[in-house]
HTML snippet that shows the backbone in 3Dmol.js (N, CA, C, O; Angstrom):
<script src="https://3Dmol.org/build/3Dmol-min.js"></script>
<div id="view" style="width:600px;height:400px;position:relative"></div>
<script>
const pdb = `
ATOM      1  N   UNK A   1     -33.529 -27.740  64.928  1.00  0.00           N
ATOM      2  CA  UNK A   1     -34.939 -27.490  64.624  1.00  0.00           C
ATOM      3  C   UNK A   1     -35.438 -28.567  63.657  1.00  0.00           C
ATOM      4  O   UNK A   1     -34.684 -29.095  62.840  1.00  0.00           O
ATOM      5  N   UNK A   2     -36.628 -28.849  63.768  1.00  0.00           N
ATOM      6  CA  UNK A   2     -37.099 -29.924  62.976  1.00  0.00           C
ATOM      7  C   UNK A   2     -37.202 -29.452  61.504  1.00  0.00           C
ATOM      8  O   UNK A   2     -36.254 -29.794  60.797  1.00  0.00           O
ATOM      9  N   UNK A   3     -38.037 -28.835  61.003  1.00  0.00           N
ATOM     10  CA  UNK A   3     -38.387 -28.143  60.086  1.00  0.00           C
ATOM     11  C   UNK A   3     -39.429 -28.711  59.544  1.00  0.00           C
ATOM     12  O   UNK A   3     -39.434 -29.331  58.480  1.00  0.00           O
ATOM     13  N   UNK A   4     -40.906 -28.392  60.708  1.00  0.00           N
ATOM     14  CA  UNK A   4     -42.304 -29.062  60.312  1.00  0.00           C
ATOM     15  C   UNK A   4     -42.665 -26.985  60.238  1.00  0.00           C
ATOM     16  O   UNK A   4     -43.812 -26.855  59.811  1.00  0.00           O
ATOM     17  N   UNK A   5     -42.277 -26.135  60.408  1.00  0.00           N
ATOM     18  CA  UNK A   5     -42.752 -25.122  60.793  1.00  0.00           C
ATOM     19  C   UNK A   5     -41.908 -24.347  59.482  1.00  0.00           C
ATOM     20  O   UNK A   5     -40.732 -24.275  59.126  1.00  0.00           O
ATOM     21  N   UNK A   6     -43.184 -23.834  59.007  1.00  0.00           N
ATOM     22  CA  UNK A   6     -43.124 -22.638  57.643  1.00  0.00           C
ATOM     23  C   UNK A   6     -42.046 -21.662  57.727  1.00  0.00           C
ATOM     24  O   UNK A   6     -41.041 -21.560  57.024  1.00  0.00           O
ATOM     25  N   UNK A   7     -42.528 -20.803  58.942  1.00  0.00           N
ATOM     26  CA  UNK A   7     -41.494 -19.761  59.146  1.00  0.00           C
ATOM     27  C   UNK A   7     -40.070 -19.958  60.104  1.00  0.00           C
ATOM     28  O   UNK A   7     -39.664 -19.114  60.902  1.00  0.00           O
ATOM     29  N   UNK A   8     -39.361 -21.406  59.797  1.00  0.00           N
ATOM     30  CA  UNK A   8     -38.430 -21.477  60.079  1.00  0.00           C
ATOM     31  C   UNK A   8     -37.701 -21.525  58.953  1.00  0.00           C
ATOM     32  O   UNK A   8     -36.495 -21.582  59.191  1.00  0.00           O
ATOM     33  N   UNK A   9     -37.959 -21.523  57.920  1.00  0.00           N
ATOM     34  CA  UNK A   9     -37.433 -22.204  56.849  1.00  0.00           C
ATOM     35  C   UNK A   9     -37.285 -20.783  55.686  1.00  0.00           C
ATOM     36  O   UNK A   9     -38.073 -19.839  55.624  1.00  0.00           O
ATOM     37  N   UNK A  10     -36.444 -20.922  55.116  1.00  0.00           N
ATOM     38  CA  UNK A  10     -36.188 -19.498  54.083  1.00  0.00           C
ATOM     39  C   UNK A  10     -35.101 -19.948  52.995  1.00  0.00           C
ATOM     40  O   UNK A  10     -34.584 -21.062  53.091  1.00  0.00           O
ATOM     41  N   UNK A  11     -34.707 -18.931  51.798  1.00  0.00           N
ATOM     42  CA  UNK A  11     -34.370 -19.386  51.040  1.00  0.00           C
ATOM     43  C   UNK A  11     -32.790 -18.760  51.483  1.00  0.00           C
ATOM     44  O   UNK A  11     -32.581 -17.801  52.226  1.00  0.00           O
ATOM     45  N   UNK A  12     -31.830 -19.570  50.825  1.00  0.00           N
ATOM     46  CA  UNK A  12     -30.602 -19.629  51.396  1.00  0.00           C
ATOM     47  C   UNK A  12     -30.124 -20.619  52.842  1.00  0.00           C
ATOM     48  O   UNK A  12     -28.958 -20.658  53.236  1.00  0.00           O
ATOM     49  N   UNK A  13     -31.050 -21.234  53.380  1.00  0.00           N
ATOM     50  CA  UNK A  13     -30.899 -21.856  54.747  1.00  0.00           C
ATOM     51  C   UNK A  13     -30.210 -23.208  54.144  1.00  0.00           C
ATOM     52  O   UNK A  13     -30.511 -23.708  53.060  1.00  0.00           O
ATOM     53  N   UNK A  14     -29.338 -23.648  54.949  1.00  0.00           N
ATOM     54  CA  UNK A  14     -28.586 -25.300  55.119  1.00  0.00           C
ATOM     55  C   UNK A  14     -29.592 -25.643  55.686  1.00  0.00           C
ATOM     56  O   UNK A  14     -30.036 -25.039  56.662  1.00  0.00           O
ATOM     57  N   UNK A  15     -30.222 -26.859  55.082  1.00  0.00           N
ATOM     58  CA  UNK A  15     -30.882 -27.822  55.363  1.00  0.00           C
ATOM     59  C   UNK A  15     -30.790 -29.204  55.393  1.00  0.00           C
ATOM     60  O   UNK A  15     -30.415 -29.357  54.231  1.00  0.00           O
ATOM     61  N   UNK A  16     -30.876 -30.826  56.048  1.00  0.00           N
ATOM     62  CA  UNK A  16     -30.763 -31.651  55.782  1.00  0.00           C
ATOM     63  C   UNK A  16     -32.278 -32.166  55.105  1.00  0.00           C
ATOM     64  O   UNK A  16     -33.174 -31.930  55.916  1.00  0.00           O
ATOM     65  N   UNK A  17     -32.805 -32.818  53.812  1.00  0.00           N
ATOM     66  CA  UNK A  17     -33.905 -32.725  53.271  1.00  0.00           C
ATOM     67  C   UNK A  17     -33.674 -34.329  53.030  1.00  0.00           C
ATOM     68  O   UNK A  17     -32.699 -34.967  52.634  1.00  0.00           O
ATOM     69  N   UNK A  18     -34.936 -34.687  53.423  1.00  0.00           N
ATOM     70  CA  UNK A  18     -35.175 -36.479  53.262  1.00  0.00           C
ATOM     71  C   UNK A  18     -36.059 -36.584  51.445  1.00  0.00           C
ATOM     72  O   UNK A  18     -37.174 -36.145  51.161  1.00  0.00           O
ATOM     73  N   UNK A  19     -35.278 -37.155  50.712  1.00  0.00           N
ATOM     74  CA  UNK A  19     -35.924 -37.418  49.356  1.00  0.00           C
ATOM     75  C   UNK A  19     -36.949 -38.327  49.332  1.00  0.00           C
ATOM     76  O   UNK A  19     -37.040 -38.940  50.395  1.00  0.00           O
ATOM     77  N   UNK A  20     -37.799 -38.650  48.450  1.00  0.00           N
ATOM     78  CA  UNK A  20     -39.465 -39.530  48.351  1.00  0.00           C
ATOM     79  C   UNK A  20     -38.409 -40.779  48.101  1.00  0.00           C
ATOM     80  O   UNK A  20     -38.552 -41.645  48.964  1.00  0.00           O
ATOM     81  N   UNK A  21     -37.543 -41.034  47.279  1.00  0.00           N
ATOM     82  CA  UNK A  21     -37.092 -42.174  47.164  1.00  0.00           C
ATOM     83  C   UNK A  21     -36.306 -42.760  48.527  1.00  0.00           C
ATOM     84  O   UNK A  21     -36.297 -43.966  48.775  1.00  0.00           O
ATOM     85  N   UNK A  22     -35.653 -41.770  49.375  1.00  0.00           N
ATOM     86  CA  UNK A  22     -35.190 -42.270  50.907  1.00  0.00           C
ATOM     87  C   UNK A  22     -35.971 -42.312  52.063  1.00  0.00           C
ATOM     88  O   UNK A  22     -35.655 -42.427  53.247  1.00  0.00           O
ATOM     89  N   UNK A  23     -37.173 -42.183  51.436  1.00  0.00           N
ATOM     90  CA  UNK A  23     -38.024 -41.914  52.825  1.00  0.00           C
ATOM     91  C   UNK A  23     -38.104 -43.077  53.245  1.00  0.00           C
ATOM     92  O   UNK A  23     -38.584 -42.867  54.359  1.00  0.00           O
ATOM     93  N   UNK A  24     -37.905 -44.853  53.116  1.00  0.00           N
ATOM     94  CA  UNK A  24     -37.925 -45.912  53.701  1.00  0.00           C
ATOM     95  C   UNK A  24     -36.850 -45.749  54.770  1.00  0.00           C
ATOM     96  O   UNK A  24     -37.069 -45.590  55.971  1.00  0.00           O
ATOM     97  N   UNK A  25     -35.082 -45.840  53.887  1.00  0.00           N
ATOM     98  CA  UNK A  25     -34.100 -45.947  54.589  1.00  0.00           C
ATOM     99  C   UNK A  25     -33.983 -44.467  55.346  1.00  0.00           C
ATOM    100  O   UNK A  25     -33.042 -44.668  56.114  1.00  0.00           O
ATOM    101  N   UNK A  26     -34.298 -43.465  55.499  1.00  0.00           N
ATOM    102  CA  UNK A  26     -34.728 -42.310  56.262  1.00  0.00           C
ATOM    103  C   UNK A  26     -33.060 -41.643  55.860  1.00  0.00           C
ATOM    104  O   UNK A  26     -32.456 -40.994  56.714  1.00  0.00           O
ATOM    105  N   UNK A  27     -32.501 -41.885  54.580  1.00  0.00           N
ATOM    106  CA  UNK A  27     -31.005 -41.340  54.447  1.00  0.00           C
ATOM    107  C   UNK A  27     -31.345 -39.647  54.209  1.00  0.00           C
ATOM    108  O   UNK A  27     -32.421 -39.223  53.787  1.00  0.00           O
ATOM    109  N   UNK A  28     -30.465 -39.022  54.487  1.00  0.00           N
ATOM    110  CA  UNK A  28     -30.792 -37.052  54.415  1.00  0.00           C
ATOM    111  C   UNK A  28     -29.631 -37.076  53.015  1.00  0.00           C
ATOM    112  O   UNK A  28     -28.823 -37.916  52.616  1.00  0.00           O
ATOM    113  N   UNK A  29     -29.993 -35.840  52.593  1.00  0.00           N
ATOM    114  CA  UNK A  29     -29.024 -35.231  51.745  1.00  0.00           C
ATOM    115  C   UNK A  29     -28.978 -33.519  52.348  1.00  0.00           C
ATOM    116  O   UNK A  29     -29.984 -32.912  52.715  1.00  0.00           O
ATOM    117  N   UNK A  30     -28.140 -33.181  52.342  1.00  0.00           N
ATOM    118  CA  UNK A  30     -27.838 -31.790  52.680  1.00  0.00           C
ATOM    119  C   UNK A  30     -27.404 -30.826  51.382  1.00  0.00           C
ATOM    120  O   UNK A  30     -26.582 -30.999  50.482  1.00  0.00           O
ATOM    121  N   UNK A  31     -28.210 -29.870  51.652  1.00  0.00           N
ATOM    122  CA  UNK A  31     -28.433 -28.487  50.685  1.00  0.00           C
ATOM    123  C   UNK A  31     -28.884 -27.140  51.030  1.00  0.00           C
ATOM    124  O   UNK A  31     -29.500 -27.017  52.089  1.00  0.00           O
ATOM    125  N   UNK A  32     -28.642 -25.958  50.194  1.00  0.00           N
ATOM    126  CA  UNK A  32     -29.145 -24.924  50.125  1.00  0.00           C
ATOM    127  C   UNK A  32     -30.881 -24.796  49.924  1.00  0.00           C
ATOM    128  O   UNK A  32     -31.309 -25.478  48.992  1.00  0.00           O
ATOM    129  N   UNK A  33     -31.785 -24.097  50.602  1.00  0.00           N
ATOM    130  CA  UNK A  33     -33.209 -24.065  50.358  1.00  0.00           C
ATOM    131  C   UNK A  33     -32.924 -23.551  49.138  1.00  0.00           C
ATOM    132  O   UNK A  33     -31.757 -23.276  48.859  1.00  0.00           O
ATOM    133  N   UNK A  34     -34.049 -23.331  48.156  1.00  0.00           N
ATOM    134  CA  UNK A  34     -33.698 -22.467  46.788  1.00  0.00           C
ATOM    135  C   UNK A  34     -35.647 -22.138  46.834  1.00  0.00           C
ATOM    136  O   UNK A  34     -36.102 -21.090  47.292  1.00  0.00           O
ATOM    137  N   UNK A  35     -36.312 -22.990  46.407  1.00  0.00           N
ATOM    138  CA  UNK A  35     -37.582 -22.720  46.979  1.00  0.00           C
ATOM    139  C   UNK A  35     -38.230 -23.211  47.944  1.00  0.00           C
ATOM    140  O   UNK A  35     -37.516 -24.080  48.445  1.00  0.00           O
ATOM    141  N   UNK A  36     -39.571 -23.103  48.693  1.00  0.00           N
ATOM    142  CA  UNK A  36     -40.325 -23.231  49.329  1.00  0.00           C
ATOM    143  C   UNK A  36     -41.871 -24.252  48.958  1.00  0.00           C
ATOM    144  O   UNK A  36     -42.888 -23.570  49.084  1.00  0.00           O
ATOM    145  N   UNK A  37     -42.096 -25.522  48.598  1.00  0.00           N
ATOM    146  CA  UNK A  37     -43.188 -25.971  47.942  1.00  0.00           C
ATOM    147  C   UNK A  37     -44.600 -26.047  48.972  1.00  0.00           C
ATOM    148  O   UNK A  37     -45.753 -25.835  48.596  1.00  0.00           O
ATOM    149  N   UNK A  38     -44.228 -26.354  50.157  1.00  0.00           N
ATOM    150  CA  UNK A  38     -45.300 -26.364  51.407  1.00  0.00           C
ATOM    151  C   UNK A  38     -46.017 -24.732  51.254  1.00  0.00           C
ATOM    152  O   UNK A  38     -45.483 -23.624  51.199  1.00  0.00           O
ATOM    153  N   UNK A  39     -47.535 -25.188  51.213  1.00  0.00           N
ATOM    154  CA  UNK A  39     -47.764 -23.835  51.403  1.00  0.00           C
ATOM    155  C   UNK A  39     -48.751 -23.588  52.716  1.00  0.00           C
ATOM    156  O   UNK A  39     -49.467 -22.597  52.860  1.00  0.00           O
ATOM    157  N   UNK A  40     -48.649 -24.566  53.533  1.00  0.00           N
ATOM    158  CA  UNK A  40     -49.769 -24.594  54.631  1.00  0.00           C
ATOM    159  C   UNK A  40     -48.346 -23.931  55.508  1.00  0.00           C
ATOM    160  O   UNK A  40     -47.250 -23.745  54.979  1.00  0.00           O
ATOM    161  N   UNK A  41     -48.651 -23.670  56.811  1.00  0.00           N
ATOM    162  CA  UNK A  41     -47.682 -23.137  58.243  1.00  0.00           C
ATOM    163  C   UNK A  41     -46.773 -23.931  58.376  1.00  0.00           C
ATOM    164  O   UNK A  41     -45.568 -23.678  58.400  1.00  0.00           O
ATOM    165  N   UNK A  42     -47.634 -25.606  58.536  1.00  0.00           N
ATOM    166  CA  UNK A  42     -46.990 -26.303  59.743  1.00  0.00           C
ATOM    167  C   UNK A  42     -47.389 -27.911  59.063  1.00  0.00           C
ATOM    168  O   UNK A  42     -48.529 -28.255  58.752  1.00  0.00           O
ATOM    169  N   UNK A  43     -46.716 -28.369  58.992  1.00  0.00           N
ATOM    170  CA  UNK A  43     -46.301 -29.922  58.238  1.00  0.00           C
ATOM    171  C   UNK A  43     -46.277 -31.012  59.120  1.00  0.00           C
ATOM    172  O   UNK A  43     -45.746 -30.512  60.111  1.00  0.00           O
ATOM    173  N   UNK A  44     -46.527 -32.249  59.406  1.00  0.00           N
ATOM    174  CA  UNK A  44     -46.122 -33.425  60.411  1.00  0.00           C
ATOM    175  C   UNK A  44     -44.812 -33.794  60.240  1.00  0.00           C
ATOM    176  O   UNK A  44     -43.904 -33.921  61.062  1.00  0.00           O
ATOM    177  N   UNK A  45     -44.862 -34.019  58.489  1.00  0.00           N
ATOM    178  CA  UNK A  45     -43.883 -34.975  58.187  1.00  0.00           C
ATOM    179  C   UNK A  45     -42.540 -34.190  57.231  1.00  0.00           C
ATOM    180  O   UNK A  45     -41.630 -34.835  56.709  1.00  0.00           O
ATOM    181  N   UNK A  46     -42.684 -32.678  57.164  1.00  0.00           N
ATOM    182  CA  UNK A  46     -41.265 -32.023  57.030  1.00  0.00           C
ATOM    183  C   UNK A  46     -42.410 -30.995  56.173  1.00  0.00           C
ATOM    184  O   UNK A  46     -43.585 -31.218  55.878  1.00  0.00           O
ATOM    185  N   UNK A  47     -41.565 -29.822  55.923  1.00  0.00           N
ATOM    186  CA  UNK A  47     -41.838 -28.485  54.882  1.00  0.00           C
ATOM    187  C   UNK A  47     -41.196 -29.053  53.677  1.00  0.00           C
ATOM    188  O   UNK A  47     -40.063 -29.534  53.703  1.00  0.00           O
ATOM    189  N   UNK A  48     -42.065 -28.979  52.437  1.00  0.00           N
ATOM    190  CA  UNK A  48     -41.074 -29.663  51.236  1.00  0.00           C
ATOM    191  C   UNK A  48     -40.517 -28.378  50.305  1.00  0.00           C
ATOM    192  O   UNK A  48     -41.155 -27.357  50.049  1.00  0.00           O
ATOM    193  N   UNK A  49     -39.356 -28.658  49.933  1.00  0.00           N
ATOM    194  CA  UNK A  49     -38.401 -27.412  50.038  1.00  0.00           C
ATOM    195  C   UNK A  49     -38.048 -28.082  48.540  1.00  0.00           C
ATOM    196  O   UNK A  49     -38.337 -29.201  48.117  1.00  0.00           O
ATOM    197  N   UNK A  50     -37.215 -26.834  47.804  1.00  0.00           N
ATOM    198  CA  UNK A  50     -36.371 -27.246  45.937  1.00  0.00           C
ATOM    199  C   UNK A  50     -35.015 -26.665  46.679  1.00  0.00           C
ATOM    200  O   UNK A  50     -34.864 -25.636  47.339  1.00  0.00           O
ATOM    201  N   UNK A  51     -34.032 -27.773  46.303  1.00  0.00           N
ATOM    202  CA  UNK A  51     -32.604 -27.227  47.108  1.00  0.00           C
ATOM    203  C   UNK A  51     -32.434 -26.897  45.166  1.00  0.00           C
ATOM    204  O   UNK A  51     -32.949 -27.204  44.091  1.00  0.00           O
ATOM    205  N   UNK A  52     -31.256 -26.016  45.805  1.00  0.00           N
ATOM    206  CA  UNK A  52     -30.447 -25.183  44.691  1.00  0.00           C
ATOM    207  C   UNK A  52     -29.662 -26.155  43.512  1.00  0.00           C
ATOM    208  O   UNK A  52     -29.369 -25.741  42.390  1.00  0.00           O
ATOM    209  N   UNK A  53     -29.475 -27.099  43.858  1.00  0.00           N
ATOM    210  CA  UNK A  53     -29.468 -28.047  43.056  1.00  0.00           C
ATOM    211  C   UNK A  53     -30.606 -28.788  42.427  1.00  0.00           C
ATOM    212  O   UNK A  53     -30.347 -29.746  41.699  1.00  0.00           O
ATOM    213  N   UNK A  54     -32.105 -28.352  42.690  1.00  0.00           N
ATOM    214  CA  UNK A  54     -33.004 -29.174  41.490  1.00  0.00           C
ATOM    215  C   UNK A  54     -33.801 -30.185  43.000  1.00  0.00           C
ATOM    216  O   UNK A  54     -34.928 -30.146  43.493  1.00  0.00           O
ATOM    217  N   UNK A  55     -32.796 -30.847  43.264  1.00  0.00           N
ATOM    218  CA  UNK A  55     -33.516 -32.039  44.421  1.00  0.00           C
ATOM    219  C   UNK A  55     -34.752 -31.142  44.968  1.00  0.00           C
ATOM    220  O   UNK A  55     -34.988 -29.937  44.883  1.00  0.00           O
ATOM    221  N   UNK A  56     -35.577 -32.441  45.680  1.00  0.00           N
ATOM    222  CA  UNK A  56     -37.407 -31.599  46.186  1.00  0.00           C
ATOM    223  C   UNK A  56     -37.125 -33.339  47.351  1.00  0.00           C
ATOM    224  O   UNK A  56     -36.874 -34.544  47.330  1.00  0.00           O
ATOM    225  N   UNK A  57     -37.449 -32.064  48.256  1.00  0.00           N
ATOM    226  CA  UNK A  57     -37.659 -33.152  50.167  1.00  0.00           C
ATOM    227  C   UNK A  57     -38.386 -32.805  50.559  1.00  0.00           C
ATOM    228  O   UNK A  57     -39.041 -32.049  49.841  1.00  0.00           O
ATOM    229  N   UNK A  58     -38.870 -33.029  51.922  1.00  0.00           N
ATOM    230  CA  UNK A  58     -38.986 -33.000  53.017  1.00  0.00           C
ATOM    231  C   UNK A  58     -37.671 -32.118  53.938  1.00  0.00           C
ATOM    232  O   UNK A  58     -36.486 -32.438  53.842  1.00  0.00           O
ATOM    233  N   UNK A  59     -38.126 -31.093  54.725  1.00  0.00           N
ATOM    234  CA  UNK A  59     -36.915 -30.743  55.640  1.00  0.00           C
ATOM    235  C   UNK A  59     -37.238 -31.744  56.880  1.00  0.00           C
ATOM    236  O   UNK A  59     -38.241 -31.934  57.568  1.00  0.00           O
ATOM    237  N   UNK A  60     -35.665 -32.407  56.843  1.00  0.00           N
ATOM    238  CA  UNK A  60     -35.900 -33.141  58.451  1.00  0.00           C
ATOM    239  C   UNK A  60     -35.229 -32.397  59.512  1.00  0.00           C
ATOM    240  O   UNK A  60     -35.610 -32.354  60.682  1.00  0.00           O
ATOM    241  N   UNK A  61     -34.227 -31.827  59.036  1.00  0.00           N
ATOM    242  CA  UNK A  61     -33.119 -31.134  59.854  1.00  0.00           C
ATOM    243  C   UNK A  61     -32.747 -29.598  59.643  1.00  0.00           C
ATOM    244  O   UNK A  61     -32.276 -29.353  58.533  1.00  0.00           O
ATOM    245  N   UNK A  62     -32.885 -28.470  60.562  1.00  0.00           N
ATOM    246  CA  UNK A  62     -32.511 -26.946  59.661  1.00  0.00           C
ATOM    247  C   UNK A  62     -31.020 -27.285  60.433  1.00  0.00           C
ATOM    248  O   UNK A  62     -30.849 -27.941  61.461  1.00  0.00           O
ATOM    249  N   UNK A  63     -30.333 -26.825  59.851  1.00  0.00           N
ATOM    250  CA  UNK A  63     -28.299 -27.082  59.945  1.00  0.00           C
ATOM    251  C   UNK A  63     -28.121 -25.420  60.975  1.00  0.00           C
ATOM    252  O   UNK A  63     -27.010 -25.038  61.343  1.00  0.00           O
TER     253      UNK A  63
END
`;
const viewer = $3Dmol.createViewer("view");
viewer.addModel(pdb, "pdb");
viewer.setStyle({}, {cartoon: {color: "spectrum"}});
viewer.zoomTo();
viewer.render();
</script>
């Protein structure tokens, strides 16, 4: 699943999340959702998510 769509996304989900600083080289980091920052449905360019570790992405990938 991509993860441009709100209600795919929840807290506890494996996610691969693209950081503002990797968004050139398009590198993922993989994490736990912890919060939810998108508050519209549906995103182009990913749902931006707080993994449980602090990090804030873009979801590119739901695991």
């Amino acid at each position: 699943m991509s993860g441009q769509n709100r209600n795919e996304i929840y807290p506890g989900l494996e996610v691969d999340i693209i950081l503002k600083k990797d968004q050139r080289s398009g590198k993922k980091t993989r994490g736990i959702v912890k919060d939810l920052l998108t508050s519209s449905s549906f995103h182009s360019r990913g749902i931006k998510v707080r993994l449980e570790d602090g990090q804030v992405g873009r979801v590119a990938e739901i695991i």
